[in-house]
DOPA-236825 format. One line per 10 residues: number of its first residue (from 1); their letters; for each residue x, y, z of C-alpha. Coordinates in Angstrom, 3 decimals. Example, Ala and Ser with C-alpha at 12.3 -4.5 7.8 and 13.67 -1.06 7.14 Angstrom:
1> as> 12.300/-4.500/7.800 | 13.670/-1.060/7.140
***
This chain:
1> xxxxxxxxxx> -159.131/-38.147/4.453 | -156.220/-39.993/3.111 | -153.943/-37.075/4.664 | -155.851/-37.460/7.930 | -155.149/-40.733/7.935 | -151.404/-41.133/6.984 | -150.323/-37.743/9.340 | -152.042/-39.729/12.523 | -150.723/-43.357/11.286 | -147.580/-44.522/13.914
11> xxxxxxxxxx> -145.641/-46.344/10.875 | -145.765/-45.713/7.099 | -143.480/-46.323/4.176 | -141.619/-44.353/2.110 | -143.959/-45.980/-1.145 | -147.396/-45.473/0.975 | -145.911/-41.736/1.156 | -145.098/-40.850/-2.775 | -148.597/-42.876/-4.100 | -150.366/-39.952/-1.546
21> xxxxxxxxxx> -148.311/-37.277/-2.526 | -149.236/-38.602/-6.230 | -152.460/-38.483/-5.862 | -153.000/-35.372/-3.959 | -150.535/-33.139/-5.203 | -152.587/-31.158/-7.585 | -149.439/-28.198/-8.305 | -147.172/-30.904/-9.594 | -149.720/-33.380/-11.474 | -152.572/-31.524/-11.830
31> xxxxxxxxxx> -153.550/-28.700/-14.994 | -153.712/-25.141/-13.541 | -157.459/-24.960/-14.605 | -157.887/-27.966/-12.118 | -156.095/-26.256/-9.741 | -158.223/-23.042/-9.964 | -161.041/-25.353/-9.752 | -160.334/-26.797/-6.988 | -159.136/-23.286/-4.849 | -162.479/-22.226/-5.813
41> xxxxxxxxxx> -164.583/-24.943/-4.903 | -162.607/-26.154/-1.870 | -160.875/-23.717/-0.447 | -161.242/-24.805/3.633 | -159.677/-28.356/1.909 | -156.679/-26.408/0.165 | -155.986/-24.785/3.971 | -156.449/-27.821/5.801 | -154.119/-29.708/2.888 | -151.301/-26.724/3.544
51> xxxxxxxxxx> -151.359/-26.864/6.805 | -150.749/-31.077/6.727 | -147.808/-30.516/4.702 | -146.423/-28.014/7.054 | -146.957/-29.489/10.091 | -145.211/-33.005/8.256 | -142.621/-31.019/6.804 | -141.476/-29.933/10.736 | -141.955/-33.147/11.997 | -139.319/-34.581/9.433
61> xxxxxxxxxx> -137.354/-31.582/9.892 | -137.488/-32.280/13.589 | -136.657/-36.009/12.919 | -133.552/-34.799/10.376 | -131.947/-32.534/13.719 | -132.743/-36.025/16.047 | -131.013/-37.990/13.504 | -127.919/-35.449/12.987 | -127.511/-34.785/17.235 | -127.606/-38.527/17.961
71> xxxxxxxxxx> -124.975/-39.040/15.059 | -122.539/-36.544/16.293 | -122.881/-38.035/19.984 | -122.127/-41.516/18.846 | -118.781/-39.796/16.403 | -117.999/-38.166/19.839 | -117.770/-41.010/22.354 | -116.451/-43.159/19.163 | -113.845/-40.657/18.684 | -113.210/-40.440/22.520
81> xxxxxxxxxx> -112.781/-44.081/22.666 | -110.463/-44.420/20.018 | -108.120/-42.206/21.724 | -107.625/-43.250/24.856 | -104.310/-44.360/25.097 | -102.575/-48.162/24.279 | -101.227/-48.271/28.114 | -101.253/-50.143/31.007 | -104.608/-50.190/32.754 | -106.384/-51.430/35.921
91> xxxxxxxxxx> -104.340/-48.250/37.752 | -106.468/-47.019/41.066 | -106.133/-44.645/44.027 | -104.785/-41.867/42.201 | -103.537/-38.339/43.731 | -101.971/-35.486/42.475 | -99.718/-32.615/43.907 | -100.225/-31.115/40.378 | -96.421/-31.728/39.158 | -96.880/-36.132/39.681
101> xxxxxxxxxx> -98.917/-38.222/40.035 | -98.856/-41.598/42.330 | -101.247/-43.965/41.576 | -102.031/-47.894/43.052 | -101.052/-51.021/40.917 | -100.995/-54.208/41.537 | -100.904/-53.249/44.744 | -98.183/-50.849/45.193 | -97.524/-47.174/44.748 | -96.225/-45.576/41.536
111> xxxxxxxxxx> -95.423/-42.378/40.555 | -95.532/-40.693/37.498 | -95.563/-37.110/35.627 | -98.701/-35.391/35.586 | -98.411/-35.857/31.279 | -97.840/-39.464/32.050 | -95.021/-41.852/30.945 | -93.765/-44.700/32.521 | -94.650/-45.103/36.321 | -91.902/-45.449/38.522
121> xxxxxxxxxx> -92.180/-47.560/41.623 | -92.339/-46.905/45.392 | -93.315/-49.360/47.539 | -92.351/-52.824/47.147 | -93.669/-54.131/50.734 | -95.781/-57.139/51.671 | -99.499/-56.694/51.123 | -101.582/-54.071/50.011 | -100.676/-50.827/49.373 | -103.415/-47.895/48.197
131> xxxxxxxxxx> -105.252/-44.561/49.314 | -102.264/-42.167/48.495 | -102.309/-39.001/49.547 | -100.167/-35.848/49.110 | -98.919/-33.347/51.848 | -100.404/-29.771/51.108 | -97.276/-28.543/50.162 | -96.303/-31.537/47.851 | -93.623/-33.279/49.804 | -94.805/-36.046/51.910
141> xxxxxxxxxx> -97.329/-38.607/50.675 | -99.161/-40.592/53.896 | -100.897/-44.333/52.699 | -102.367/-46.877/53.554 | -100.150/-50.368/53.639 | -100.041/-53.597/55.299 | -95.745/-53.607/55.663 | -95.892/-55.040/59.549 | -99.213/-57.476/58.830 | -102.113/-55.024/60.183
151> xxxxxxxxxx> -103.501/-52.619/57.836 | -102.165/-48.745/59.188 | -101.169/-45.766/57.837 | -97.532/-44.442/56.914 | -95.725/-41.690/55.486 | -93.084/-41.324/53.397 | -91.468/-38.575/50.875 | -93.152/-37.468/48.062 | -90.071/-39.023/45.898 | -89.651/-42.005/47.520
161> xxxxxxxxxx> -87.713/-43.353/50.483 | -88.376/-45.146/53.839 | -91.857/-44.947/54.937 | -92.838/-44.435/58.467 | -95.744/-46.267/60.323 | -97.761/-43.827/62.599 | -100.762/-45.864/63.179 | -100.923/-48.832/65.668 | -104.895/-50.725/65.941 | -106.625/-53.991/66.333
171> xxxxxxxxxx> -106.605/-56.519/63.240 | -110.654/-56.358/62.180 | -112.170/-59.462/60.884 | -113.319/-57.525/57.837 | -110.244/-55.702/56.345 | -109.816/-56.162/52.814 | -109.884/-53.954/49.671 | -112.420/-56.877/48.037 | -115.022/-56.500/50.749 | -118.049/-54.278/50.337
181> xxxxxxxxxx> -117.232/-52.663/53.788 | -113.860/-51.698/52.675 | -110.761/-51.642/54.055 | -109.669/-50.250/57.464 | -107.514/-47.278/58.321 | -108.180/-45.503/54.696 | -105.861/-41.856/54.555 | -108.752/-39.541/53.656 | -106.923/-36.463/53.487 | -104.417/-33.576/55.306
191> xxxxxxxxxx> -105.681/-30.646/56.939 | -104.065/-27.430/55.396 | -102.516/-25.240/58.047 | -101.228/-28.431/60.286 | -99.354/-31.642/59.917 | -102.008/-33.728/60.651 | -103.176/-36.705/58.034 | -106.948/-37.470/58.780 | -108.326/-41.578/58.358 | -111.282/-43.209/58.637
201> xxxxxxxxxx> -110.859/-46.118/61.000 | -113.330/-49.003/62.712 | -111.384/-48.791/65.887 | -113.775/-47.999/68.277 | -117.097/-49.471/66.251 | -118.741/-52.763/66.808 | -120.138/-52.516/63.791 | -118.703/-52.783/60.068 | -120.133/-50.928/58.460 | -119.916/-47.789/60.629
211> xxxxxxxxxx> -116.297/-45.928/60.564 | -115.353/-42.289/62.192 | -112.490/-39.515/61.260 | -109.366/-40.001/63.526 | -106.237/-37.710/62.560 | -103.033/-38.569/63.458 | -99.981/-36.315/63.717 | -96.243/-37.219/62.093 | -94.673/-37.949/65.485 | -97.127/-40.941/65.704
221> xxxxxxxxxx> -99.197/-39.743/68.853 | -102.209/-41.727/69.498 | -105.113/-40.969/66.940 | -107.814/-37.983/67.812 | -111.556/-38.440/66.750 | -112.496/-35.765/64.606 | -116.542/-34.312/66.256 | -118.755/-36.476/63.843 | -119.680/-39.371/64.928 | -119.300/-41.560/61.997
231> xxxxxxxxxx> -118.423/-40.588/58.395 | -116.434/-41.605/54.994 | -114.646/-39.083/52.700 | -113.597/-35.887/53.815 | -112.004/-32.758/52.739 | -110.941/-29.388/54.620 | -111.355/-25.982/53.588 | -108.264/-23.909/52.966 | -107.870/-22.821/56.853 | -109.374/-26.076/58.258
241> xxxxxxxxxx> -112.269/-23.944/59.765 | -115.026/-25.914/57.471 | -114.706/-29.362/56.153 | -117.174/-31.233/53.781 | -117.596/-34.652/54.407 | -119.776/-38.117/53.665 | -121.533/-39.285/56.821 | -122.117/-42.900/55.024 | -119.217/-44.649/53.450 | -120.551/-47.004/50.293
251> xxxxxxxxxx> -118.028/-46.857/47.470 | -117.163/-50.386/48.001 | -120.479/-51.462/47.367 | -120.753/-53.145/43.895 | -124.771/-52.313/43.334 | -125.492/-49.525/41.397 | -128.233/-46.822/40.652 | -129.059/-46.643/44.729 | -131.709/-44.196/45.465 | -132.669/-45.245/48.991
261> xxxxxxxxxx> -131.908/-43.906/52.760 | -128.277/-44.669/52.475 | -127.241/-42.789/49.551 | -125.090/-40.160/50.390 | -124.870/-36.914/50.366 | -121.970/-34.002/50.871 | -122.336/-32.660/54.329 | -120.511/-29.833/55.368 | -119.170/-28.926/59.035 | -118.127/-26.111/61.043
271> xxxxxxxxxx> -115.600/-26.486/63.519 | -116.440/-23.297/65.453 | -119.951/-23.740/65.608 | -120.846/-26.955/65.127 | -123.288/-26.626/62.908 | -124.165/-29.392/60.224 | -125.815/-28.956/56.614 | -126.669/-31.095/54.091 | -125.414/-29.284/50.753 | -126.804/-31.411/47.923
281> xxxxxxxxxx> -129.290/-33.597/49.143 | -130.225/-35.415/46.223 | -131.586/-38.810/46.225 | -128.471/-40.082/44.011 | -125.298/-40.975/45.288 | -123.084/-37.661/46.143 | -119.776/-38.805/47.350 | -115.707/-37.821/47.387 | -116.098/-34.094/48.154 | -112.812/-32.210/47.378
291> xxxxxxxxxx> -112.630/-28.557/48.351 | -111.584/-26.430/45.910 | -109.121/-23.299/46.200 | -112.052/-21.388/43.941 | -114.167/-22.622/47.247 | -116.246/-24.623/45.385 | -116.965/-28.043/46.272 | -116.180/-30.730/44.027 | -117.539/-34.511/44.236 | -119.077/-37.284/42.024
301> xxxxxxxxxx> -122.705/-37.998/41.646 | -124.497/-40.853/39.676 | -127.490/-38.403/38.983 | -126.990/-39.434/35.294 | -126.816/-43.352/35.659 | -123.076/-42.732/35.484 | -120.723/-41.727/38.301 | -119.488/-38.180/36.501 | -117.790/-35.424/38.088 | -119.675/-32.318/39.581
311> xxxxxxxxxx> -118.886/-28.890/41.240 | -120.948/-27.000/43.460 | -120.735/-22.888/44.162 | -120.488/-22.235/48.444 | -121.856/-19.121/47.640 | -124.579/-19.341/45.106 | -125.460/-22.912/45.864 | -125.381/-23.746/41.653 | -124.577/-27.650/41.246 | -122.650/-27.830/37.370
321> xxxxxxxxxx> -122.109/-31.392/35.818 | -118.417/-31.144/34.542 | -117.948/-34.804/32.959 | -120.158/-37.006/31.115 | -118.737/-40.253/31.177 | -121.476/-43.367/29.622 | -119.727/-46.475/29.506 | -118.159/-46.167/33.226 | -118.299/-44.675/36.307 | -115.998/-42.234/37.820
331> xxxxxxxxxx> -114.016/-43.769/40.795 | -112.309/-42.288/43.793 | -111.108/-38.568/42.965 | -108.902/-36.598/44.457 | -108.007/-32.590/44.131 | -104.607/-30.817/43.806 | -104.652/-26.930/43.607 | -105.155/-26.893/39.875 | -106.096/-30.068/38.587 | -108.332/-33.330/39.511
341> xxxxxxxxxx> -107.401/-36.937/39.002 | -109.643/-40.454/38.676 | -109.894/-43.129/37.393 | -112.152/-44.444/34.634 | -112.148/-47.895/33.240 | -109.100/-48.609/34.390 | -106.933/-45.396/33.426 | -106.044/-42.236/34.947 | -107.475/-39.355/34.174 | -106.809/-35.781/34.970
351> xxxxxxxxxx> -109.229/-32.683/34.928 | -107.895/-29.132/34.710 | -109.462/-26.766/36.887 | -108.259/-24.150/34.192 | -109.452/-25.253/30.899 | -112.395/-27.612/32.354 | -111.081/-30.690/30.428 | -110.862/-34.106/31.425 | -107.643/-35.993/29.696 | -106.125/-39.588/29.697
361> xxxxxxxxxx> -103.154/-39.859/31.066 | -101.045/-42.471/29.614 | -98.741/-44.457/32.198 | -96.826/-47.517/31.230 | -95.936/-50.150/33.754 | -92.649/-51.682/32.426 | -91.731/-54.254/35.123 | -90.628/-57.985/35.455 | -93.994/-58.639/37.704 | -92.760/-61.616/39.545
371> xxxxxxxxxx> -95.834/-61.330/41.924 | -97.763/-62.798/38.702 | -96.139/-65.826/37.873 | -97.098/-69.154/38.581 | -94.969/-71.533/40.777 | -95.949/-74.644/43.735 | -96.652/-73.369/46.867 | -96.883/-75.332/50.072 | -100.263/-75.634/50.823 | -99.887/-77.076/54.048
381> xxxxxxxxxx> -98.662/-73.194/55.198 | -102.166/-71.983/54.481 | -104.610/-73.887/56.104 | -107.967/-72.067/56.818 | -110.052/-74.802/58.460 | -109.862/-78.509/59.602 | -112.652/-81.299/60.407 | -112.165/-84.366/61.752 | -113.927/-87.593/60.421 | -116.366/-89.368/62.403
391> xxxxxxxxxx> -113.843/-91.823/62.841 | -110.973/-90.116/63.148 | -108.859/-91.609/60.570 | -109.024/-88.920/57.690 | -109.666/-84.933/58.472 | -111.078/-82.496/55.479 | -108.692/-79.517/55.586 | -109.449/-76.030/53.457 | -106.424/-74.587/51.974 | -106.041/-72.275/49.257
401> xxxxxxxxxx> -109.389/-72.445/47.912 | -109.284/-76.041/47.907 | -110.312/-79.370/49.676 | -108.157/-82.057/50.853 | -108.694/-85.065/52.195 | -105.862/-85.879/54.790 | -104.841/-89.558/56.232 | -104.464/-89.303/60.259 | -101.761/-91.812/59.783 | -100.954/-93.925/56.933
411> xxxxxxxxxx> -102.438/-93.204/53.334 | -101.772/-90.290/51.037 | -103.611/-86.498/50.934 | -106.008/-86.184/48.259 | -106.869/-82.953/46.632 | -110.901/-83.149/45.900 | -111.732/-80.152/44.096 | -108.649/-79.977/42.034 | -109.680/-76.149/40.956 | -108.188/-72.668/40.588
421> xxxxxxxxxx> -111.405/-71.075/40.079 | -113.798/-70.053/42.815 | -111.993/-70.577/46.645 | -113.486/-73.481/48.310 | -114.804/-72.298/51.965 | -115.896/-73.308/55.350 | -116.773/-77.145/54.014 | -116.658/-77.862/57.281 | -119.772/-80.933/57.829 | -117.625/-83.969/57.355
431> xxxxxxxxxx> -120.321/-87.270/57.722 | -120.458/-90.458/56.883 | -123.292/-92.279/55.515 | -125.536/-94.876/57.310 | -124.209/-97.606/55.154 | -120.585/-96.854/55.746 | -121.535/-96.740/59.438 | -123.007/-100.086/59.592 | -120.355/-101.487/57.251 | -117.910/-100.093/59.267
441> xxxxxxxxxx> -115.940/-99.257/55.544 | -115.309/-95.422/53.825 | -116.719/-94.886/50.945 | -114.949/-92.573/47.939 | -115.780/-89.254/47.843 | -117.196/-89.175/44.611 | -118.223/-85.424/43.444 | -122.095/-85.323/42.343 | -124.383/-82.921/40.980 | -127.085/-81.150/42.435
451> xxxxxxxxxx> -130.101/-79.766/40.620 | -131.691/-76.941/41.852 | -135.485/-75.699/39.963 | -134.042/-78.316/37.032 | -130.981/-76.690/37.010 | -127.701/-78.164/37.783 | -125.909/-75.803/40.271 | -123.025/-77.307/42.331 | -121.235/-80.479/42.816 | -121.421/-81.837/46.242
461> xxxxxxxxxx> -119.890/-85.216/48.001 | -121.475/-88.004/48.248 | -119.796/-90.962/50.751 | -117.882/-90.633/53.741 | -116.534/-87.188/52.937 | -119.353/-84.752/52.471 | -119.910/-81.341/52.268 | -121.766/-79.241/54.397 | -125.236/-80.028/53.712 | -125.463/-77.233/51.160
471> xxxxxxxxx> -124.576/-77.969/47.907 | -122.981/-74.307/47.248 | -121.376/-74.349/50.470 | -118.072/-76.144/48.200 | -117.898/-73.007/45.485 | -118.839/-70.818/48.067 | -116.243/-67.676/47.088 | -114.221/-65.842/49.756 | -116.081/-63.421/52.041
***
């Protein structure tokens, strides 16, 4: 009974376990006439006792094989960590023509061997510069850049040189590289057997969050929509007959783990026919198809928790997990002929087609970075919003992320936040109390803080300056 009792017990100790083993072990502690004795009289109880230890003996032998995998995947990803390389990191947008590799930093393009080294630079302009892509033969790269104020696409050589703008569209209210919707105008990809470089535009949408395929020739003739009505990523098969494609664009979406109608999935297209079919449909997040020259389709999938890189056989329909990152996900890929490269907590990575290994590259920025340092700036030349008081003698005005409080005539400005954390936005309510009404007097802005649920949460103005009404409204980040 005390063997029944300790094999179904959850938790034991090691001393509970040797005082039963003690007791009931009658080869070791027992005489051999007791242990005759006992066969005879008890046999079913010597079984039943045998078969206790056995079934114990695999479930520690289980535990022991638990213990040992679980070890050597923690020396693994310990190992794996501890060689990544000592380099420069927050590098994005990377492509690959299989020979370089150019890469976004700090918001400019860099190129770099496909072994790494330090990055040399390409772009220098005003803005933002990102979504690289090379020319199928290697010699062109077309982008995405911001040199003439609107966010359009250019080309330039694959070495370096002067780039040429070939898009011309609207400015969109929502066009930045911080906002969930993404930016506008993102280079996609090239189609194979002509010169055309295929984006995904808002030009013709009312709505954000719904872009479509335009492609746009290198003579700069006006932009064609490609025959789906909306879509994200997109990649063409080797003679552009076929392409594979995301009809929901959501990388820029900071939420993770989404399993609802919008997750995407890798569609594929043909051109000749028409016809439309949904090749992974899996409720996880299938996005960034790349089609292979093994015609296999390649894309990233959070089926794991993690964003990881997958591959999927056109003819046999087999879906194969290829990485199996933990710590971070895998973020925007993108395919040469014999080699894949991503990025991964901030570093570049490069998969060989060949030997089915995934590799840090290590890249070095070695620049002075004057875009970084710290200096006055002129506030005045970035206003965002202005509000008159009620009696016209001081306005609130919103620039750079902060409030100031500005004399219609005679006085001095007066910076009231004083911050270079959060941007300060749309503080627009500018009031005055009914004492300073009747009084006919301003009172100071004095800062204040509100509780919300017992909690204090923002400081708001109390006097004749006030916020809007909303206490967050003044550490309200940028949209």
């Amino acid at each position: 009974m005390r063997w029944i009792a300790f094999c179904c017990a959850p938790k034991y100790s090691v001393t509970a376990h040797l005082r039963l083993r003690l007791n009931l072990n009658p080869i070791r502690h027992g005489t051999a006439s007791n242990l005759g004795m006992k066969s005879l009289l008890h046999p079913m109880r010597s079984t039943a006792l045998f078969s206790l230890r056995s079934r114990y003996s695999m479930n520690m032998l289980c535990r022991f094989f638990s213990l040992s995998i679980a070890i050597v995947v923690c020396s693994l990803t310990t190992a794996l960590a501890q060689n990544l390389p000592n380099t420069t990191r927050l590098l994005r947008f990377p492509t690959t023509n299989d020979r370089d590799i150019v890469f976004c930093y700090a918001g400019q393009l860099y190129t770099v061997g496909k072994d790494g080294g330090t990055a040399r630079r390409l772009t220098s302009g005003p803005g933002y510069t990102s979504f690289s892509r090379f020319s199928p033969d290697g010699t062109q790269i077309a982008f995405t850049s911001e040199y003439d104020g609107n966010r359009e696409v250019y080309v330039m050589p694959a070495e370096g040189g002067v780039p040429k703008r070939l898009t011309t569209s609207a400015t969109l209210g929502r066009d930045d590289v911080s906002d969930r919707m993404g930016p506008n105008n993102i280079v996609m990809a090239w189609e194979n057997t002509k010169p055309l470089i295929v984006f995904r535009s808002r030009m013709r949408s009312f709505d954000d969050f719904v872009g479509s395929l335009f492609a746009v020739g290198l003579d700069s003739e006006l932009p064609q929509q490609l025959p789906v009505p909306r879509s994200g990523f997109v990649s063409f098969s080797p003679d552009d007959s076929k392409m594979a494609f995301n009809r929901i664009f959501r990388e820029f979406r900071t939420w993770k783990h989404y399993r609802g109608g919008m997750a995407d999935d890798v569609w594929l297209y043909d051109f000749k026919t028409g016809a439309t079919e949904n090749l992974t449909n899996n409720p996880a997040q299938d996005i960034c198809p790349m089609w292979g020259p093994d015609n296999k389709i390649y894309f990233i999938s959070d089926r794991d928790n993690r964003m990881n890189l997958f591959v999927m056989d056109l003819a046999t329909k087999e879906t194969k997990q290829l990485t199996h990152f933990t710590d971070f996900d895998i973020k925007f890929p993108s395919m040469g002929k014999q080699s894949i490269v991503f990025e991964q907590a901030g570093h570049i990575w490069r998969y060989d087609l060949a030997t089915d290994q995934a590799t840090p590259v290590p890249i070095d920025i070695k620049e002075d970075l004057d875009s970084g340092r710290g200096g006055l700036v002129d506030a005045a030349k970035h206003i965002e919003s202005v509000k008159l008081a009620p009696d016209g003698e001081r306005t609130i005005v919103v620039a750079r992320g902060d409030l100031f409080s500005v004399p219609a005539k005679n006085g001095t400005p007066r910076n009231l936040s004083k911050t270079s954390g959060p941007a300060r936005t749309n503080c627009m309510c500018v009031r005055r109390t009914a004492k300073a009404s009747r009084n006919r007097s301003r009172m100071a802005a004095t800062p204040t803080t509100t509780r919300r649920n017992g909690r204090p949460t923002a400081k708001s103005c109390s006097g004749a300056i006030a916020c809007s009404g909303c206490a967050m409204s003044m550490l309200r980040p940028r949209p």
